[in-house]
C-alpha positions in Angstrom: -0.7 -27.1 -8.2 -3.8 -28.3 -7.1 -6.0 -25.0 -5.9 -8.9 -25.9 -3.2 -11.9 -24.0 -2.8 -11.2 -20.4 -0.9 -7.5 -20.2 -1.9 -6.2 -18.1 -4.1 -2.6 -16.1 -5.1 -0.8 -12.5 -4.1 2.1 -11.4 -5.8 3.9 -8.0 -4.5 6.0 -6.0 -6.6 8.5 -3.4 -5.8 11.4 -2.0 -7.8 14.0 -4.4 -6.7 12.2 -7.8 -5.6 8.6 -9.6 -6.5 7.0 -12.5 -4.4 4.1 -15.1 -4.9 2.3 -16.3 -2.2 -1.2 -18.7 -1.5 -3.4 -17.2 0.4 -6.0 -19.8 2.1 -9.8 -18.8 3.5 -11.3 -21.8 5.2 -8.4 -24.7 5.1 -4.5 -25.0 5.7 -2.5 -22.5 6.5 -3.8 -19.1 5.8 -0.8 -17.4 4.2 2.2 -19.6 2.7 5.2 -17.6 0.7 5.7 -19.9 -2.3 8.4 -18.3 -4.3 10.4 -14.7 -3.9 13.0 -13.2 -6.5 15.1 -10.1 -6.0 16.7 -8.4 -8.9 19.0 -5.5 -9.8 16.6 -2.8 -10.3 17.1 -0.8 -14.2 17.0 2.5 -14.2 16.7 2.2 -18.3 14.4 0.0 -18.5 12.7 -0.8 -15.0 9.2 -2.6 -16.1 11.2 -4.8 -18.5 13.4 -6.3 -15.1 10.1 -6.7 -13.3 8.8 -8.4 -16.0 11.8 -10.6 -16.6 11.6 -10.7 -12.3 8.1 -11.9 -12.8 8.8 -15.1 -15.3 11.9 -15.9 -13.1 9.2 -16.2 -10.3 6.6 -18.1 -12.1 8.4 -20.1 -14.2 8.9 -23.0 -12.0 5.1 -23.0 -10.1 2.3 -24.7 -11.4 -0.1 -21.6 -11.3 -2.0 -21.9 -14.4 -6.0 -21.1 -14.0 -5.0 -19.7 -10.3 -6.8 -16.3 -9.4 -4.4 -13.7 -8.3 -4.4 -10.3 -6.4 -1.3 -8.0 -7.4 0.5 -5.6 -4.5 2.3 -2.8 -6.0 5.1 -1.2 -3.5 4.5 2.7 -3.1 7.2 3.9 -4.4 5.5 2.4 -7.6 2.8 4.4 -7.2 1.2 7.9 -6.4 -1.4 9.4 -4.4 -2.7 12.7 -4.0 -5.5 14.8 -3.1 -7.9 16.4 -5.4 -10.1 19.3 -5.5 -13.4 19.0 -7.8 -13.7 22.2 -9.4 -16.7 24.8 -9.0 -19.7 23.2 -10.7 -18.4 19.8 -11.4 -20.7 16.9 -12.1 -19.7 14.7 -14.8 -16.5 12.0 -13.9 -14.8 13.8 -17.3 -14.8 16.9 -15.1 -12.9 15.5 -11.9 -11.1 12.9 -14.1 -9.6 16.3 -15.7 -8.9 18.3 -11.9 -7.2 14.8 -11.2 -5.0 14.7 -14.3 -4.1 18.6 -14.1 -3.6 17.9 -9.8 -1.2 14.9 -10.5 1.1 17.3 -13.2 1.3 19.8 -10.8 2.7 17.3 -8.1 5.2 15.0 -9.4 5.5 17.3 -13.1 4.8 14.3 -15.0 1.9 13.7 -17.8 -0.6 11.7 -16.6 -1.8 10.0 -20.0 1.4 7.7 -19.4 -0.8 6.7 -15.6 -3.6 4.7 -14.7 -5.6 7.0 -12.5 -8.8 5.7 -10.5 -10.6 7.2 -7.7 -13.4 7.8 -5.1 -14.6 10.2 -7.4 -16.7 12.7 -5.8 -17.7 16.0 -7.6 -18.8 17.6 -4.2 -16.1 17.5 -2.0 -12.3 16.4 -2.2 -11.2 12.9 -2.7 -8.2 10.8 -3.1 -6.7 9.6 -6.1 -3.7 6.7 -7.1 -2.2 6.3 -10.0 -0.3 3.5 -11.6 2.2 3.5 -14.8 0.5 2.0 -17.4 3.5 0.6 -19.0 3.7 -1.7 -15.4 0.1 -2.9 -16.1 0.3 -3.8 -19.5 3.6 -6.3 -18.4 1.3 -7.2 -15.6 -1.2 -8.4 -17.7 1.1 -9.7 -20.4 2.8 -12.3 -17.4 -0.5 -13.6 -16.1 -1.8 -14.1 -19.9 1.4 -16.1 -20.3 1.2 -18.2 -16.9 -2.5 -18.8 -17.6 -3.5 -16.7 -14.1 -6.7 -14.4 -13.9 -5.7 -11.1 -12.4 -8.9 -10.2 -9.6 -6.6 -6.6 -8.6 -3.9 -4.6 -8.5 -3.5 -2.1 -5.6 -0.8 -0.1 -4.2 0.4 -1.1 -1.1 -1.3 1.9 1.1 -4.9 0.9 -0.7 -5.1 -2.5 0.0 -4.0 -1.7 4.1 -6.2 0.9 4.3 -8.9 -1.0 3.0 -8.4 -3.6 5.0 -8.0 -1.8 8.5 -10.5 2.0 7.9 -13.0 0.4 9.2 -11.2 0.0 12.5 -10.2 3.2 13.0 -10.8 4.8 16.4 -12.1 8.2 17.1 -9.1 11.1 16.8 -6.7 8.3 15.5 -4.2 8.6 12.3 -3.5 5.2 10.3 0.0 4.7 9.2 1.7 1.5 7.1 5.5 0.9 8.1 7.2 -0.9 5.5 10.6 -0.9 4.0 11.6 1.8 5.9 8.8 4.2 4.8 5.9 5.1 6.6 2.8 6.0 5.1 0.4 8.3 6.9 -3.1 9.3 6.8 -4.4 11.7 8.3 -8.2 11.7 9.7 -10.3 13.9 10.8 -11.5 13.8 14.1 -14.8 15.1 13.7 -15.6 13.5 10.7 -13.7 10.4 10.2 -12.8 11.7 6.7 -9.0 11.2 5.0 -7.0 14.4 4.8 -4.4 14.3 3.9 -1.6 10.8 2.9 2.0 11.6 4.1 4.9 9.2 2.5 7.9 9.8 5.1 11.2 7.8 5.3 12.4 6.3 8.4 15.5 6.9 9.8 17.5 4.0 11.3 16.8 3.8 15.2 13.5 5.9 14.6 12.1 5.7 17.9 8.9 6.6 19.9 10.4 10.3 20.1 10.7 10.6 16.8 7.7 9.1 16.1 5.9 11.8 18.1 7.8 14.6 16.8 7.1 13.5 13.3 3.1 13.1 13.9 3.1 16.4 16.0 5.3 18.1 12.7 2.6 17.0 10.1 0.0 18.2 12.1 1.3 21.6 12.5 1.5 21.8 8.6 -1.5 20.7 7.8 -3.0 23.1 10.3 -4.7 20.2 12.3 -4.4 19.0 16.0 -2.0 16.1 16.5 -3.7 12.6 16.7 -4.2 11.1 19.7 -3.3 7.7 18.7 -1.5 6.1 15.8 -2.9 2.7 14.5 -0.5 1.5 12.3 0.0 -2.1 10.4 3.3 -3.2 9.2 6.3 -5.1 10.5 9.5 -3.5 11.7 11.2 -3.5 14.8 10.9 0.0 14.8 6.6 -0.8 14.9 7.9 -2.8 17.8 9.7 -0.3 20.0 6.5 2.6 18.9 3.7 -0.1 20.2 5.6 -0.7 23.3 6.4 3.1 24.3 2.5 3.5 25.7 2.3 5.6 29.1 4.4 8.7 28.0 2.4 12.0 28.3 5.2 13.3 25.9 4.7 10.9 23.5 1.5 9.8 20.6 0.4 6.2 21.8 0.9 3.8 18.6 -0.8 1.0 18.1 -0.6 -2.2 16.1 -3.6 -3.2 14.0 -2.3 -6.2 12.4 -1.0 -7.3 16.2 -2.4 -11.1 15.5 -0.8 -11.6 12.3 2.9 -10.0 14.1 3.7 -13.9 14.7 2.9 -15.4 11.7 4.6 -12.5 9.9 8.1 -13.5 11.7 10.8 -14.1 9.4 9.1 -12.5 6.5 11.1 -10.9 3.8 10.0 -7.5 3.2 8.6 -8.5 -0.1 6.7 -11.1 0.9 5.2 -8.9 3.4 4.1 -7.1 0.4 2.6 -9.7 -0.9 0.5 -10.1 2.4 -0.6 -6.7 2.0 -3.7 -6.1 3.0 -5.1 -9.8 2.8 -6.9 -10.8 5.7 -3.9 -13.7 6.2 
């Protein structure tokens, strides 16, 4: 496959499906789904069936020398909040407040997880982790299909990279997909992340709920309830919140990625992941 000058690959990868698409800067169309294979997921051995999910993918494109960015699902993936401790100032010290954080969350060792970070040794930060058994197949696939791997990011990274710099004053960010929405919750004072939510969505979820469920997660992290929701993702339940505006009861929502909602129509869910936060 013939690559021209601004294009370049996405693959997204959850548990039970991976996709390839071309993304395309300057020329063409800007995003184009190429290939998309769902698989049984293995609760043995899960990184060998993405792996094996992977080569069924790639084995019939022509993708050799092709740069590629990688979206990892969330459920992939963790993120947490971390507290530097008193005193810190060298990355060994909040790498080590991260690592003992992350145990205390999901009761897992973190040697067996990539973790990276805005590392800050004055004030909290975030932190993701990735298995390092996932990257290493990652790698292993693109050294074998001759592609050069620019970044792997969960799902929630690469939106809210794409969209924080949008955020309006006393706003939340959220990222509907697959039936799980992912909140953030910011600061209205100081624009600053406090806090990243992962909540399932309930079939029929509507603007209600949607309220309720902000207004709930407000009350536990002891902070007033936003007064909007900017959100990116495409469901029909994204839909039906967007459209609820002029309720007093109810937490306007609205649609970030509202250009892209047309040529997102028809996407599966893991192509969609693919898309991720890529300006497509």
């Amino acid at each position: 496959m013939r690559r021209a000058i601004g294009q370049s690959l996405r693959i997204g990868v959850a548990g039970h499906a991976v996709s390839l698409a071309r993304v395309s800067r300057w020329r063409g169309e800007p995003f184009t789904v190429l290939a998309e294979h769902a698989f049984a997921p293995s609760a043995a051995h899960p990184v060998d069936a993405i792996a094996n999910a992977l080569r069924a993918l790639l084995g019939e494109q022509d993708v050799g020398g092709w740069p590629v960015a990688i979206v990892l699902a969330d459920e992939l993936t963790r993120m947490w909040r971390v507290t530097p401790p008193p005193g810190a100032a060298r990355l060994d010290d909040m790498a080590a407040a991260a690592g003992l954080r992350f145990q205390s969350l999901y009761g897992e060792a973190p040697s067996a997880w990539n973790i990276s970070a805005d590392w800050n040794a004055a004030q909290p930060f975030f932190a993701a982790a990735m298995p390092r058994a996932l990257l290493a197949v990652l790698e292993l696939v693109a050294r074998e299909f001759k592609l050069s791997i620019v970044g792997v990011e969960p799902h929630f990274v690469s939106a809210w990279n794409r969209w924080r710099r949008g955020m309006k004053q006393g706003a939340w960010f959220g990222l509907l997909h697959d039936n799980l929405l992912t909140l953030a919750a910011i600061d209205a004072g100081t624009q600053a992340m406090c806090a990243i939510r992962a909540l399932p969505v309930p079939p029929g979820a509507d603007a209600a709920w949607l309220a309720l469920t902000l207004k709930r997660e407000a009350l536990l992290l002891d902070m007033p309830p936003p007064q909007l929701l900017q959100l990116c993702g495409t469901a029909s339940a994204a839909v039906a919140w967007t459209r609820a505006a002029g309720n007093p009861s109810q937490i306007p929502c609205e649609a970030l990625d509202q250009a892209q909602h047309g040529s997102a129509a028809g996407l599966s869910m893991a192509a969609l992941l693919a898309r991720g936060g890529s300006l497509a």
